[in-house]
N, CA, C and O of each residue as an XYZ file, in Angstrom:
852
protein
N     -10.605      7.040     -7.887
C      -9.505      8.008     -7.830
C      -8.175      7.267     -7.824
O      -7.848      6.319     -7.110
N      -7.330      8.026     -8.964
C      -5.898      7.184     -8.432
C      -4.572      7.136     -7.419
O      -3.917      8.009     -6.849
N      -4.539      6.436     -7.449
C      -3.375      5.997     -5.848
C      -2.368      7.237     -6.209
O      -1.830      7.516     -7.281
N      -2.316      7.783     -5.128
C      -1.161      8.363     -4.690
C      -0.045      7.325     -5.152
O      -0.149      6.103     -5.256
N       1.146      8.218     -5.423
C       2.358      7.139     -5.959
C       3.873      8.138     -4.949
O       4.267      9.249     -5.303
N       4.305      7.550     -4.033
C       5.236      8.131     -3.489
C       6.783      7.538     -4.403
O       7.169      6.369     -4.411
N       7.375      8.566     -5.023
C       8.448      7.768     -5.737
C       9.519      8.352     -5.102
O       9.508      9.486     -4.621
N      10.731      7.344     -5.096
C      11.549      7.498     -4.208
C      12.819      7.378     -5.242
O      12.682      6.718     -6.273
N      13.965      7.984     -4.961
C      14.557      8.500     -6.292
C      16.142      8.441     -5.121
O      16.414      9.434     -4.446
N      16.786      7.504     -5.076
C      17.924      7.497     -4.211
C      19.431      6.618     -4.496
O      19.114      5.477     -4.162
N      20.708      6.574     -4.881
C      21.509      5.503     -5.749
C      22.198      4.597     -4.524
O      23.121      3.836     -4.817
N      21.659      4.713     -2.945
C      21.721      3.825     -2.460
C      20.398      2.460     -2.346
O      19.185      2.597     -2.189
N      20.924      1.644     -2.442
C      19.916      0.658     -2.700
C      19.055      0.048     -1.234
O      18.033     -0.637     -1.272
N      19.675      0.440     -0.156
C      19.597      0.185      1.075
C      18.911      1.141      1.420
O      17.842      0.935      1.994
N      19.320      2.321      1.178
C      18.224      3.439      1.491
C      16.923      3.188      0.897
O      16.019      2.893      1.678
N      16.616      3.263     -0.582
C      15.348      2.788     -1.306
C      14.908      1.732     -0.636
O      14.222      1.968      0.358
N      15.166      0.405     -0.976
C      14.259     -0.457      0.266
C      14.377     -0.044      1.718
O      15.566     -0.363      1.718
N      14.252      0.239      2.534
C      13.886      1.133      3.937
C      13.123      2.427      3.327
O      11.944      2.228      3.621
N      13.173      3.150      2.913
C      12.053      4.208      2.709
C      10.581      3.012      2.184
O       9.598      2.677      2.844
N      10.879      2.730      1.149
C       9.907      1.626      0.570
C       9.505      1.319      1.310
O       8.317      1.630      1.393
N       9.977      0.631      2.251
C       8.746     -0.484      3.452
C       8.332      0.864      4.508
O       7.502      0.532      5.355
N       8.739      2.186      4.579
C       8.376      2.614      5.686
C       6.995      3.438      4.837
O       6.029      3.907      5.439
N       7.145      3.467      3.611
C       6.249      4.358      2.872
C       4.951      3.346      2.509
O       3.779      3.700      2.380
N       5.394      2.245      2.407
C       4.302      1.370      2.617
C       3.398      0.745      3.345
O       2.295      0.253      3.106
N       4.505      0.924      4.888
C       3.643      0.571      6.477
C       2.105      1.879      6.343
O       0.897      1.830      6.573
N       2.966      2.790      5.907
C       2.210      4.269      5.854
C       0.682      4.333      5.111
O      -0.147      5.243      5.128
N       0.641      2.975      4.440
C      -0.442      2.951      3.486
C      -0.323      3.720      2.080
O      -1.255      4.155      1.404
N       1.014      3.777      1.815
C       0.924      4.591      0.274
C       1.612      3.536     -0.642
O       2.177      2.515     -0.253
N       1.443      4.030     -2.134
C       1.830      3.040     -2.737
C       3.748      3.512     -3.276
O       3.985      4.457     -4.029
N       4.646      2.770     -2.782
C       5.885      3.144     -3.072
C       6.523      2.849     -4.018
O       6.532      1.639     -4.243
N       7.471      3.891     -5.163
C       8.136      2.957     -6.460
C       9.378      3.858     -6.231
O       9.315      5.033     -5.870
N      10.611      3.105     -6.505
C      12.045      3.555     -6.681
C      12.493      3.578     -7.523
O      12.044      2.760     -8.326
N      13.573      4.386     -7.990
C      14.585      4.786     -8.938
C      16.035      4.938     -7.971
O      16.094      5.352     -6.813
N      17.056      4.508     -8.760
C      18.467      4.123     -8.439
C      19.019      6.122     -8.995
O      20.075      6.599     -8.579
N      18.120      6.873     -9.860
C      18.990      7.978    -10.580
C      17.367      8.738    -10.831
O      16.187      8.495    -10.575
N      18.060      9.619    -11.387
C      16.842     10.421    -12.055
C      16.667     10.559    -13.256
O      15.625     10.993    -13.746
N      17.795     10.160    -13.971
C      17.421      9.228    -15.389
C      16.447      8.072    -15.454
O      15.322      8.472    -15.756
N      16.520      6.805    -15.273
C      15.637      6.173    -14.645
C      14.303      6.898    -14.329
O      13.329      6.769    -15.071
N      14.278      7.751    -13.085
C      13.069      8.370    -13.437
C      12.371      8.909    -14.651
O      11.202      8.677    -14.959
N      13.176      9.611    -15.263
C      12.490     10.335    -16.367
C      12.079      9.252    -17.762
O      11.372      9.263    -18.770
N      12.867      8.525    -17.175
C      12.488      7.991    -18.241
C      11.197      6.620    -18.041
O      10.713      5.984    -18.977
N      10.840      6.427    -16.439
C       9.792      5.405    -16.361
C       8.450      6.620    -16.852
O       7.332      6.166    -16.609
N       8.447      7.724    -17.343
C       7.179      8.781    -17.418
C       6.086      8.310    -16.836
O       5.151      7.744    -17.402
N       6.252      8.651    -15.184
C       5.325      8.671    -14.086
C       5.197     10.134    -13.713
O       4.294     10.714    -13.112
N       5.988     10.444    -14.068
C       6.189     12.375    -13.505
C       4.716     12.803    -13.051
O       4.611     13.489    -12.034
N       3.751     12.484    -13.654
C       2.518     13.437    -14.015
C       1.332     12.394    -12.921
O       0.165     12.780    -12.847
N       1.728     11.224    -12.209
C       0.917     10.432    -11.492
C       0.637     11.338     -9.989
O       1.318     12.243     -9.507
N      -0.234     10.904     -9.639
C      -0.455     12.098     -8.207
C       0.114     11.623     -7.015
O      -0.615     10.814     -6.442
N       1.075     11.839     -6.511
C       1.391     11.906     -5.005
C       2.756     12.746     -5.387
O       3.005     13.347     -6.432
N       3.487     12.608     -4.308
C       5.167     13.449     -4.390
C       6.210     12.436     -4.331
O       6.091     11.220     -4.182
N       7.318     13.192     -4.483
C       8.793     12.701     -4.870
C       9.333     12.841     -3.334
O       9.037     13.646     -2.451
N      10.199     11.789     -3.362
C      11.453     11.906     -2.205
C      12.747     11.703     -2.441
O      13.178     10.551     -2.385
N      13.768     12.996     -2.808
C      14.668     12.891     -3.911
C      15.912     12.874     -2.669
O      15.802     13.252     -1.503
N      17.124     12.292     -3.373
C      18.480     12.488     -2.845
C      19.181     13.383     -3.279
O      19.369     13.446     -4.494
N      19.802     14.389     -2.344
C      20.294     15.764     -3.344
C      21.457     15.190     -4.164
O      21.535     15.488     -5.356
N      22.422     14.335     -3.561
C      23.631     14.322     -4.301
C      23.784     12.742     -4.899
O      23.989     11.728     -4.231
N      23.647     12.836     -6.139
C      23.254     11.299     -6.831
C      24.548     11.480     -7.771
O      25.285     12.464     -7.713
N      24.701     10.507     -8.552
C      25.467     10.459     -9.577
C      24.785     10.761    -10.858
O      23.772     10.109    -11.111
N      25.303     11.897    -11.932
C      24.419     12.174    -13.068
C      24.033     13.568    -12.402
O      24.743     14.446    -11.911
N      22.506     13.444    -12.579
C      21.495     14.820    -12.682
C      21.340     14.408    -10.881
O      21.197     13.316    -10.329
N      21.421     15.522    -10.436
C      21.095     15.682     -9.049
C      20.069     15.998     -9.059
O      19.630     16.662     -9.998
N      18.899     15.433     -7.431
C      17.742     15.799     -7.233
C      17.632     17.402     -7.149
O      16.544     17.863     -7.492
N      18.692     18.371     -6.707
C      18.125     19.719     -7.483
C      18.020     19.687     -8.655
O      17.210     20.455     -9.173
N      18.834     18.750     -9.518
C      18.587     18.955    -10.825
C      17.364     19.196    -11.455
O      16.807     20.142    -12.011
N      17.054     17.668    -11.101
C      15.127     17.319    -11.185
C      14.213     17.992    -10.419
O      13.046     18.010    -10.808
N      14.584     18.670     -9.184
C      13.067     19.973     -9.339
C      13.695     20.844    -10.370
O      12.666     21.209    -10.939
N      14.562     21.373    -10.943
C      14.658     22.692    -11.795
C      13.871     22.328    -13.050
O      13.285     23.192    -13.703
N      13.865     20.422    -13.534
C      13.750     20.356    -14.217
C      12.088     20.306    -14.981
O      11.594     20.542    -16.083
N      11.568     19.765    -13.398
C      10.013     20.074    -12.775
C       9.647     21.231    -12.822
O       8.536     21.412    -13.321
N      10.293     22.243    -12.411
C       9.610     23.348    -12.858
C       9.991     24.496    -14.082
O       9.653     25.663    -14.278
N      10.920     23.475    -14.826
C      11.156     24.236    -16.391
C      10.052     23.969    -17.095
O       9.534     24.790    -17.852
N       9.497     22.488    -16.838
C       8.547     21.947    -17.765
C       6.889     21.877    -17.159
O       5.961     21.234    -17.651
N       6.862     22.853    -15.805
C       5.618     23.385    -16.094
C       5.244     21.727    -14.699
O       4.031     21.544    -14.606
N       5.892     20.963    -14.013
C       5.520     20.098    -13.059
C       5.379     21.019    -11.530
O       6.379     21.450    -10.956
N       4.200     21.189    -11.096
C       4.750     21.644     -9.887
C       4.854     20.120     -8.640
O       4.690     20.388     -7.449
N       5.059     18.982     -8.950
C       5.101     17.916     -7.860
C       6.212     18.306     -6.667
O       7.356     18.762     -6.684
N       5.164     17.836     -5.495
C       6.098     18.703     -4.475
C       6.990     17.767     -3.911
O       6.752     16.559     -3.895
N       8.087     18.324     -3.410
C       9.243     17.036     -3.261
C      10.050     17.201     -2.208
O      10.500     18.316     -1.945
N      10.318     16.195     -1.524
C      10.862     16.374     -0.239
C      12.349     16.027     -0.466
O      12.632     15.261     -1.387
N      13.047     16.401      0.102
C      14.610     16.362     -0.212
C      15.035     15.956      0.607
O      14.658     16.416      1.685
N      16.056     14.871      0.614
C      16.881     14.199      1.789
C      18.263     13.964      1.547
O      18.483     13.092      0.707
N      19.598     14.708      2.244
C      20.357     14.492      2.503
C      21.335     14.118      3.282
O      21.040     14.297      4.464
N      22.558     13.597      3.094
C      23.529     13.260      4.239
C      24.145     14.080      4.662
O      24.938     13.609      5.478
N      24.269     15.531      4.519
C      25.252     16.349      4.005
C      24.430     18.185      4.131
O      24.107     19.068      3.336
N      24.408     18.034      5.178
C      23.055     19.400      5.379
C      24.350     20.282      5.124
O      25.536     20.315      5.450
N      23.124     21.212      4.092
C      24.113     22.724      3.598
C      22.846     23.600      3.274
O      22.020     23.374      2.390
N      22.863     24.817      4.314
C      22.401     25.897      4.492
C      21.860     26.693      3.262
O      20.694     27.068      3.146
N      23.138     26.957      2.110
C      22.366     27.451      0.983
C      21.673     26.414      0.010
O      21.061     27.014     -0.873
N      21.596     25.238     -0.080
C      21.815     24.391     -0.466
C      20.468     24.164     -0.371
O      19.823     24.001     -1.407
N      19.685     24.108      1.216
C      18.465     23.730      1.920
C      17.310     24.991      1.760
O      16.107     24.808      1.947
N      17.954     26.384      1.354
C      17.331     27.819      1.023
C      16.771     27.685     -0.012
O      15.562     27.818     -0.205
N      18.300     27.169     -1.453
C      17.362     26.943     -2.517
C      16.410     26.212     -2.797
O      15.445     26.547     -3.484
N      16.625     24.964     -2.205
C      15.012     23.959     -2.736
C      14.261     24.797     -1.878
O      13.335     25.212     -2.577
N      14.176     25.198     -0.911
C      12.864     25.497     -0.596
C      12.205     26.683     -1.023
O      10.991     26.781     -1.202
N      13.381     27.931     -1.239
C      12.526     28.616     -2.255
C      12.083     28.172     -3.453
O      11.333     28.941     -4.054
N      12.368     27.045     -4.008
C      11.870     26.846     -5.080
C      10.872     25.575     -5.061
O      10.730     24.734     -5.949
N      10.220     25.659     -3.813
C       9.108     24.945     -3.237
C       8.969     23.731     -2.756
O       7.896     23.129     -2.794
N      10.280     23.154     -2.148
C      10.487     22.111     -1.702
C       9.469     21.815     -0.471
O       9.268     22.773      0.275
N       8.806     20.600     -0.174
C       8.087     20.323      1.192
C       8.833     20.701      2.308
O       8.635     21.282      3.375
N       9.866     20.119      1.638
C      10.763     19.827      2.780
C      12.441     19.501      2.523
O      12.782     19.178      1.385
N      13.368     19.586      3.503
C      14.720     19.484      3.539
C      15.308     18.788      4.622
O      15.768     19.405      5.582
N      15.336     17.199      4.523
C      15.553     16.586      5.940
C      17.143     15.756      5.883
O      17.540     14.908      5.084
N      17.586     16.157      6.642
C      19.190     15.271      6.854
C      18.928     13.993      7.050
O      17.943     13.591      7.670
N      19.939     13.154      6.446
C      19.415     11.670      6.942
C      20.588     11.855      8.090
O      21.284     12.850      8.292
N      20.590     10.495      8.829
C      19.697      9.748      9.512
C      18.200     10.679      9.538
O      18.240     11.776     10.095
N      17.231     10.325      9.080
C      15.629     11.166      9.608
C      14.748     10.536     10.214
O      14.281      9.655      9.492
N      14.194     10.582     11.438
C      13.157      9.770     12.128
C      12.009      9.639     11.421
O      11.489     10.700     11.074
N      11.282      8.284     11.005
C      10.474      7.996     10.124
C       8.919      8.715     10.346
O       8.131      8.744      9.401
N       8.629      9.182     11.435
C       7.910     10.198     11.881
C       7.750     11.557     11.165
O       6.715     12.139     10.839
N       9.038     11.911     11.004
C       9.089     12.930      9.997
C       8.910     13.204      8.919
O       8.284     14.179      8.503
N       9.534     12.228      8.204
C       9.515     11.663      6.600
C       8.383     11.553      6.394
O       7.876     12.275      5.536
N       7.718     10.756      6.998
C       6.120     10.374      7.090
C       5.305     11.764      7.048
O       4.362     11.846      6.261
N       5.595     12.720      7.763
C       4.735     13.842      7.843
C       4.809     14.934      7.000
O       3.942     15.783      6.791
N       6.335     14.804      6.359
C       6.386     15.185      5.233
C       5.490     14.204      3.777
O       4.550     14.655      3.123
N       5.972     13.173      3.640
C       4.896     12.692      2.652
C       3.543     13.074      2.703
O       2.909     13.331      1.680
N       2.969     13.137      4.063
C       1.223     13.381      4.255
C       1.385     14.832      3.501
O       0.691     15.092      2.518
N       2.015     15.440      3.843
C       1.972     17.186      3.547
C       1.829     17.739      2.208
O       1.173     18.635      1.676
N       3.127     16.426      1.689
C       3.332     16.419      0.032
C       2.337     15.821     -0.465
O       1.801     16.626     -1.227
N       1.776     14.846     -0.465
C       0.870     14.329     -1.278
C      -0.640     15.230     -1.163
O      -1.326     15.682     -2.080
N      -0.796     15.278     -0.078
C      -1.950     16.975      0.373
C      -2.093     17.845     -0.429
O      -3.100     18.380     -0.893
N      -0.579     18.044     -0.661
C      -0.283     19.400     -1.300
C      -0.578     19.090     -3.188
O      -0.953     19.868     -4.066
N      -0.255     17.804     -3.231
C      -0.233     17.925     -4.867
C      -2.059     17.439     -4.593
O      -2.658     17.963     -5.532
N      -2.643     17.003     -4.082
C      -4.091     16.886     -4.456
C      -5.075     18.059     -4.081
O      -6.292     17.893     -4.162
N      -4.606     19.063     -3.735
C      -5.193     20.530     -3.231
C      -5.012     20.915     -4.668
O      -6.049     20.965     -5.330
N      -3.596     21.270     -5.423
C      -3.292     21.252     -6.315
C      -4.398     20.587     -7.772
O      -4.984     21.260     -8.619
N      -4.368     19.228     -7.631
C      -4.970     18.695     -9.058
C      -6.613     19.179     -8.933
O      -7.374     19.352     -9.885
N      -6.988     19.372     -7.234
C      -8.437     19.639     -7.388
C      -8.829     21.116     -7.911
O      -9.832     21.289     -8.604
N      -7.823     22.345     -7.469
C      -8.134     23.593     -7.993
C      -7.533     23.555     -9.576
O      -7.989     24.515    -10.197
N      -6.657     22.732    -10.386
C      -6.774     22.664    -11.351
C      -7.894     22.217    -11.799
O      -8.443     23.064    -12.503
N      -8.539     21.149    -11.690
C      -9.886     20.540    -12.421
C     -11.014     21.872    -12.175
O     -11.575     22.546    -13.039
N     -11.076     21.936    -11.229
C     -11.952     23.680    -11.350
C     -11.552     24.346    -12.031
O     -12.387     24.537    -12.915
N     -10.605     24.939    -12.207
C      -9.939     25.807    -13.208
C     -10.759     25.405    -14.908
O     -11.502     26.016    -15.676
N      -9.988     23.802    -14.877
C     -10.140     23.293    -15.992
C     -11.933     23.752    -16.731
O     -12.257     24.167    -17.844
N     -12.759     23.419    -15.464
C     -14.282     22.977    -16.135
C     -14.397     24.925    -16.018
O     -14.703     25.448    -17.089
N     -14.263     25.503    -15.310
C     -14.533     26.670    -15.355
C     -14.428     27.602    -16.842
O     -15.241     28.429    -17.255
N     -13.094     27.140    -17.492
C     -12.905     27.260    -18.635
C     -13.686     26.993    -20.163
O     -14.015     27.600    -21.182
N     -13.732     25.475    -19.465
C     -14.958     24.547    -20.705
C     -16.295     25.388    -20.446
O     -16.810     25.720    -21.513
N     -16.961     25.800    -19.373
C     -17.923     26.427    -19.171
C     -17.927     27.954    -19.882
O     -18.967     28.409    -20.357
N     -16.772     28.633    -19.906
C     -16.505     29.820    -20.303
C     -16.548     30.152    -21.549
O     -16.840     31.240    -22.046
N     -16.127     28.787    -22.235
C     -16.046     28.176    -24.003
C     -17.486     28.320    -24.356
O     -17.664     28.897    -25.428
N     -18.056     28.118    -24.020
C     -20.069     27.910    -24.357
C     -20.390     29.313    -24.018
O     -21.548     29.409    -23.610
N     -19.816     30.311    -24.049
C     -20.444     31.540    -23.284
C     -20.441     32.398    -25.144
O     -19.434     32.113    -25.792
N     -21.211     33.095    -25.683
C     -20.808     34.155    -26.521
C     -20.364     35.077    -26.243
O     -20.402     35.520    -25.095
N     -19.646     35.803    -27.499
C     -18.921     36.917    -27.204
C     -19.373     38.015    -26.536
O     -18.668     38.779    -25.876
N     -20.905     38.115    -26.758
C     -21.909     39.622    -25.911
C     -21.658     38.770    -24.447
O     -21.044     39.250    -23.494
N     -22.322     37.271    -24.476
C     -22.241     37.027    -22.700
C     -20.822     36.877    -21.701
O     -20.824     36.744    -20.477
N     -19.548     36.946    -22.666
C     -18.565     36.898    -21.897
C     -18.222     38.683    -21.731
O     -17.541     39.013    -20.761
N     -18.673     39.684    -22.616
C     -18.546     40.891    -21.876
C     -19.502     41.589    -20.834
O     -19.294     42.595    -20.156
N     -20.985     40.492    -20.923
C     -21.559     40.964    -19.471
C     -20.653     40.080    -18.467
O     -20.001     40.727    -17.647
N     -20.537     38.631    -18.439
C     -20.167     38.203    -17.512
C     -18.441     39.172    -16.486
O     -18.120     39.368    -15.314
N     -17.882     39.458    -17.794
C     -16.916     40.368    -17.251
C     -17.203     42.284    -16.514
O     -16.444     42.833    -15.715
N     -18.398     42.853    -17.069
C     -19.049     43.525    -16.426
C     -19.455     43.316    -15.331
O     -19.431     44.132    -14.410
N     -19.925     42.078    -15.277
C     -21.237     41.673    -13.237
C     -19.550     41.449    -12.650
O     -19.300     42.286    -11.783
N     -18.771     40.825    -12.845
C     -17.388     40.876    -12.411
C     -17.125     41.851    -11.578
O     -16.992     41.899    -10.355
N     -17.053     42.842    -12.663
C     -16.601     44.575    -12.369
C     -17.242     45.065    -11.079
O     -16.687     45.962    -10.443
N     -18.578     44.431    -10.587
C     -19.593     44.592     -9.882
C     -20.228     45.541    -10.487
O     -20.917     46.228     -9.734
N     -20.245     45.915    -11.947
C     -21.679     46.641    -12.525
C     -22.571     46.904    -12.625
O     -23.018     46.083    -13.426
N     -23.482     47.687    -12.322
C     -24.810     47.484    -11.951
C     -25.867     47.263    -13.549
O     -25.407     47.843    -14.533
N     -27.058     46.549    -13.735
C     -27.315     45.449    -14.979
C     -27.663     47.099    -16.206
O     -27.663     47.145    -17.436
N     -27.909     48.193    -15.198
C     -28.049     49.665    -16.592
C     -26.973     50.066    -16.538
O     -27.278     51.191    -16.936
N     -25.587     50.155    -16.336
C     -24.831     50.488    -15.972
C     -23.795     49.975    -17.202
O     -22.845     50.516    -17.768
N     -24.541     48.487    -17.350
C     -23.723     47.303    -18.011
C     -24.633     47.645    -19.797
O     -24.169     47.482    -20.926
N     -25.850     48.087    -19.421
C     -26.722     48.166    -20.627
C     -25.961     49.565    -21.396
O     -25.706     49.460    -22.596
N     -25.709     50.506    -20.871
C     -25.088     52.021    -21.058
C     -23.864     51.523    -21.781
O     -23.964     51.366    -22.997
N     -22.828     51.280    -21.242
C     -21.433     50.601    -21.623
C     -21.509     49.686    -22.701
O     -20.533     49.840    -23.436
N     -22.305     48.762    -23.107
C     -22.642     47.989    -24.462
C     -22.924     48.194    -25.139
O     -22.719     47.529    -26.154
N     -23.866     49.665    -25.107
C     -25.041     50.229    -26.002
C     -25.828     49.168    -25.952
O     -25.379     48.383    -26.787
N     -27.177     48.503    -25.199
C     -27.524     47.580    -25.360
C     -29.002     47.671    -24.302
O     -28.598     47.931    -23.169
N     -30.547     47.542    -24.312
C     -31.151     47.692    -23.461
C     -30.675     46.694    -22.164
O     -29.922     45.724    -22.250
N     -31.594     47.421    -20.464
C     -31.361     46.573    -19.845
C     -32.329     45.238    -19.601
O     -32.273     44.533    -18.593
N     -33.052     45.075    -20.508
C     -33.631     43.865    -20.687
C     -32.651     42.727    -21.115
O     -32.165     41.795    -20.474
N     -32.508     43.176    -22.610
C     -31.280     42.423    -22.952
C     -30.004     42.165    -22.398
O     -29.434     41.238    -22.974
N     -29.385     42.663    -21.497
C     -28.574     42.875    -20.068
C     -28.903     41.824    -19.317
O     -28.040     41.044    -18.912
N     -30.401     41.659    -19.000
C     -30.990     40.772    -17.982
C     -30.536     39.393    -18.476
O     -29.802     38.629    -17.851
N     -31.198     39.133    -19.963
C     -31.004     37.757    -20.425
C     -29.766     37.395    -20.914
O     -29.615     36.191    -21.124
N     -28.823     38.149    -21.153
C     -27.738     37.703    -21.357
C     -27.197     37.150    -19.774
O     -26.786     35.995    -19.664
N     -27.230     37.898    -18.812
C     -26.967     38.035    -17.362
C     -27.423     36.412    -17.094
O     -26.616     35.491    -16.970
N     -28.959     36.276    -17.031
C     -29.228     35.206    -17.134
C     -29.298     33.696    -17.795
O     -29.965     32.800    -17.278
N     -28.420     33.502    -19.169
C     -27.610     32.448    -19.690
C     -25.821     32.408    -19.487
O     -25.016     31.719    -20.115
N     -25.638     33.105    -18.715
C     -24.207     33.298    -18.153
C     -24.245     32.553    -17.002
O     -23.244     31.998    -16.548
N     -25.244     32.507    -16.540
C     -25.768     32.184    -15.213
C     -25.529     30.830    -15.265
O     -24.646     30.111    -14.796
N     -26.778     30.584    -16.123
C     -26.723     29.161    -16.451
C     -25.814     28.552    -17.251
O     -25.780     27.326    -17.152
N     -25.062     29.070    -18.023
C     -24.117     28.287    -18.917
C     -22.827     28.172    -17.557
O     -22.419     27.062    -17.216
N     -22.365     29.307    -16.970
C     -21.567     29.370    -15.756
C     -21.834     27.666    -14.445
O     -21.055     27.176    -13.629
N     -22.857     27.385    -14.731
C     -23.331     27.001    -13.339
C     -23.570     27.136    -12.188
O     -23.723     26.336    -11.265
N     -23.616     28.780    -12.309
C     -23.548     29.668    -10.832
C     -25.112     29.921    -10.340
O     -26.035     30.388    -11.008
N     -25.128     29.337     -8.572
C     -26.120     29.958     -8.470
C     -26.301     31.062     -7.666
O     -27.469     31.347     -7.401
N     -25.537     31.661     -7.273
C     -25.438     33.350     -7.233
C     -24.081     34.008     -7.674
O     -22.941     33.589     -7.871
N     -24.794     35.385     -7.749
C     -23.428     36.129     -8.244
C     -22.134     35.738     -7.663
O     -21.144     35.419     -8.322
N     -22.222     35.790     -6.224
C     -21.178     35.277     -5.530
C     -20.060     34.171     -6.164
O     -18.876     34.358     -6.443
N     -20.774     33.113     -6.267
C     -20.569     32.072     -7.408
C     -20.204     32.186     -8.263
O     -19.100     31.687     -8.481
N     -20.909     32.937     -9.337
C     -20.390     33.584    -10.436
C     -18.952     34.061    -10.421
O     -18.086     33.527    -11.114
N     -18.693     35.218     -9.501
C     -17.489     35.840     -9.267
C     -16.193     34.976     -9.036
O     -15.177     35.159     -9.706
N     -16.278     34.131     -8.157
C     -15.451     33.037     -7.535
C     -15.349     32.545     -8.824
O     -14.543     33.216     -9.469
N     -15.813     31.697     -9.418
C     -15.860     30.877    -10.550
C     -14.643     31.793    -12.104
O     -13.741     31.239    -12.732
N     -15.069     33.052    -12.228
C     -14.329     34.101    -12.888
C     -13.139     34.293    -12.591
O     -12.266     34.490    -13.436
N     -12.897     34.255    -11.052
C     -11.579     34.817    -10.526
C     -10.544     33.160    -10.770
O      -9.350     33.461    -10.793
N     -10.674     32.234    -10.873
C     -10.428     30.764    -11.380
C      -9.287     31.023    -12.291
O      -8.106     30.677    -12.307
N     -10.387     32.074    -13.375
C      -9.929     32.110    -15.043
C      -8.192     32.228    -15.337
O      -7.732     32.306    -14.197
N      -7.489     32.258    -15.928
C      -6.472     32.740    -16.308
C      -6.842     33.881    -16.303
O      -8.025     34.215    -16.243
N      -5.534     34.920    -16.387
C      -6.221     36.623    -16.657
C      -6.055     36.749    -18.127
O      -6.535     37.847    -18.409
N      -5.561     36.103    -19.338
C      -5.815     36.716    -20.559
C      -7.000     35.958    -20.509
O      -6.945     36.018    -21.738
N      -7.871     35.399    -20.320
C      -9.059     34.926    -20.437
C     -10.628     35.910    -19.441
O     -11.856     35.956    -19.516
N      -9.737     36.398    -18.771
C     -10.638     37.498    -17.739
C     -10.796     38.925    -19.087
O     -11.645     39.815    -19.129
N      -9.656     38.666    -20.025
C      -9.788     40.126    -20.456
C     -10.842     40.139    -21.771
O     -10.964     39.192    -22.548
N     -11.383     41.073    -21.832
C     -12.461     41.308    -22.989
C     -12.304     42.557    -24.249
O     -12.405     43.670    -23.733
N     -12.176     42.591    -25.121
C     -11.872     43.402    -26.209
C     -12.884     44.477    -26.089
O     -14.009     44.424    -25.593
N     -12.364     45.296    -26.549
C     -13.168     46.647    -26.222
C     -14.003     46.724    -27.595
O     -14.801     47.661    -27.628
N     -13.943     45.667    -29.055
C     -14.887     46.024    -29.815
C     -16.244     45.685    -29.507
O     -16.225     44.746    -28.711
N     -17.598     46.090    -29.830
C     -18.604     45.828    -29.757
C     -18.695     45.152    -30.421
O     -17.953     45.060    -31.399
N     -19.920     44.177    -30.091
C     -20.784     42.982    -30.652
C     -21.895     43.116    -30.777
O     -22.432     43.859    -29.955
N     -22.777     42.469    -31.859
C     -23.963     42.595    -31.512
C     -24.788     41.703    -30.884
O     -24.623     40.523    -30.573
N     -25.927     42.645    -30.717
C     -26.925     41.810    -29.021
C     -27.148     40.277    -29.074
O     -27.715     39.703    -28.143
């Protein structure tokens, strides 16, 4: 698995080395940027751990770079540190999903517990994506008749219920039911369901033309 990467994004140089060694006592692996140019442009964005940004830099400000994180679809979670605490200032990053909003001077205790939180948070994150992901690839191998039972047992349909609605016996119901199963990797419905609810919803949805059996 790869290292967490705590990147530290600050245009004092004194600040960056001191976070650095405190992010490293911590056991994580630490890299700095002087700007957030610099950042964007070392393209680490997408490595797994979180950001620890300075709100007021020269250039693109660290609000800049979450707006810019979440124009382009990054949710990396990022802790914000300023000299200069401002109320609306500390509202917006966090509605817009900041870990955190800490004034410097910050006791390294804190910082620290924010990093644990952030990096938590983006690997909770990459693991319900990779489910997502295989849930999908699994969904790809399904045919068009077994992705409208699988979206029927969904419905909680009962298997004649599902045969009526297809035009389709409930035998044939059964075995479709049962390579959904197995192509799914589910071993109960339960499973099944959970695994469905994953999906994107234009991928939950099923066309109302018929197929044949």
């Amino acid at each position: 698995m790869e290292q967490p990467l705590v990147i530290i994004v600050d245009d004092d140089a004194s600040v960056r080395e001191a976070l650095s060694e405190l992010i490293l006592s911590a056991g994580f692996e630490p890299t700095c940027f002087a700007s957030t140019r610099e950042l964007l442009d070392a393209d680490i964005l997408d490595s797994p751990g979180c950001l620890i940004l300075d709100v007021r830099m020269p250039g693109a400000s660290g609000l800049d770079l979450q707006r810019h994180l979440s124009q382009t679809g990054n949710p990396k979670p990022v802790i914000f540190l300023t000299g200069h605490g401002d109320i609306p200032m500390t509202v917006q990053a966090m509605k817009a999903g900041a870990v955190d909003f800490l004034t410097k001077p910050v006791r390294d205790q804190t910082l620290l517990d924010a990093v644990i939180e952030g990096v938590a948070m983006d690997a909770a994150r990459r693991a319900a994506s990779a489910v997502v992901k295989r849930n999908i690839e699994r969904l790809e191998t399904l045919t068009p008749r077994e992705r409208e039972v699988l979206c029927q047992v969904a419905r909680g349909r009962l298997n004649k219920q599902i045969a009526f609605d297809l035009g389709i016996s409930e035998v044939t119901v059964k075995l479709h039911r049962g390579n959904v199963m197995r192509k799914m990797e589910a071993a109960s419905i339960g499973e099944l369901i959970r695994a469905w609810e994953t999906l994107p919803a234009p991928m939950r949805e099923v066309g109302g033309a018929r197929t044949a059996a």
